[in-house]
C-alpha positions as CSV (number, residue, x, y, z in Angstrom):
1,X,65.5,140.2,135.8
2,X,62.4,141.8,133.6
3,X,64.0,145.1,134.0
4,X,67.5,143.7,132.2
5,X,65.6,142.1,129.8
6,X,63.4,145.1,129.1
7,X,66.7,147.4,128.8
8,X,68.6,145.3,126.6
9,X,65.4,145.0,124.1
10,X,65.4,148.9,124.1
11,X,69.1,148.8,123.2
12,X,68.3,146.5,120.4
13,X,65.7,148.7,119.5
14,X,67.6,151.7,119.5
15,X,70.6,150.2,117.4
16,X,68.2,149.1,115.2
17,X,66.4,152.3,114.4
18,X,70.1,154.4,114.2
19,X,71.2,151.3,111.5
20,X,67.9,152.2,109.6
21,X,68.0,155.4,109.4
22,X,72.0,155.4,108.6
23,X,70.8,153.2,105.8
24,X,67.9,155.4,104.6
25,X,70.3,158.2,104.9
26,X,73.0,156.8,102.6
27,X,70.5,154.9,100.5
28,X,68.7,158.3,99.9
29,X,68.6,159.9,96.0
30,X,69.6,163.2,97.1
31,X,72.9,165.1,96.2
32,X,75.8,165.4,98.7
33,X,75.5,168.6,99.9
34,X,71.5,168.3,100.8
35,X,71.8,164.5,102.4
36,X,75.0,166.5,105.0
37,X,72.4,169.0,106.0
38,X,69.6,166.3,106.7
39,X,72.1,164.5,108.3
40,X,73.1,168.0,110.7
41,X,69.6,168.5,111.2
42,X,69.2,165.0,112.6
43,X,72.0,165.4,114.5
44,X,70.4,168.7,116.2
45,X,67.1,167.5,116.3
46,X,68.6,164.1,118.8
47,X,70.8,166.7,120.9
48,X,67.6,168.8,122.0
49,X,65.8,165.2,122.6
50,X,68.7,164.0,124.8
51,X,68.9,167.3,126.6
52,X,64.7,167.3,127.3
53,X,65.2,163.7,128.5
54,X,68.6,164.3,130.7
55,X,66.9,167.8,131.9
56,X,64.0,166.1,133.1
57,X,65.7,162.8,134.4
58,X,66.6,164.2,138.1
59,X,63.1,164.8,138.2
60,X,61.7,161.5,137.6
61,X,64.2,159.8,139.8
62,X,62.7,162.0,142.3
63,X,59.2,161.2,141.9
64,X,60.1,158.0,141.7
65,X,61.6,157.8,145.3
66,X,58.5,159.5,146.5
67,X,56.4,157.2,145.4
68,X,58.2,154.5,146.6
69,X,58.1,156.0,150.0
70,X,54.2,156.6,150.0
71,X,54.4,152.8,148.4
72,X,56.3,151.7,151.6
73,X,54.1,153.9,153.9
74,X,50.5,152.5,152.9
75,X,52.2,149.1,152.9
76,X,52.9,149.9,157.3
77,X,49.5,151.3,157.4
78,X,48.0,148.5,155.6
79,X,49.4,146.3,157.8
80,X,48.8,148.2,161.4
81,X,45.3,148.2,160.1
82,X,45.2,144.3,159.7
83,X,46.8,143.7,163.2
84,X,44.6,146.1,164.5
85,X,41.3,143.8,163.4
């Protein structure tokens, strides 16, 4: 349940941080032309982010079912230790 709620504040988060900065964008005092290439280098700048963060994502997952394992391991050795004594 802590997990749902932890997502769903990151989504509200991230909604609104993009409604800001859409805001600040079109709230900005600079001419056409220059706002459109802030607004393509924004866009660029969040494509390499999502591709660093999907690259490495497989990764993670993996580590993270490794140490779940070990987690699940020390748990049996723990406990073959305790019925041991």
């Amino acid at each position: 349940m802590v997990e749902q709620e932890e997502t769903s504040g990151f989504r509200y988060f991230l909604i609104g941080a993009s409604a800001g900065l859409v805001a600040g964008l079109l709230l900005a005092t600079k001419p056409g032309s220059e706002l459109r290439e802030d607004i393509a280098d924004y866009t660029e700048r969040g494509k390499g982010i999502a591709r660093r963060v999907i690259d490495r994502l497989p990764f993670r997952v993996k580590a993270a079912g490794v140490a779940g394992a070990a987690e699940g391991m020390a748990r049996e050795g723990i406990e073959q230790a305790r019925e041991a004594v």
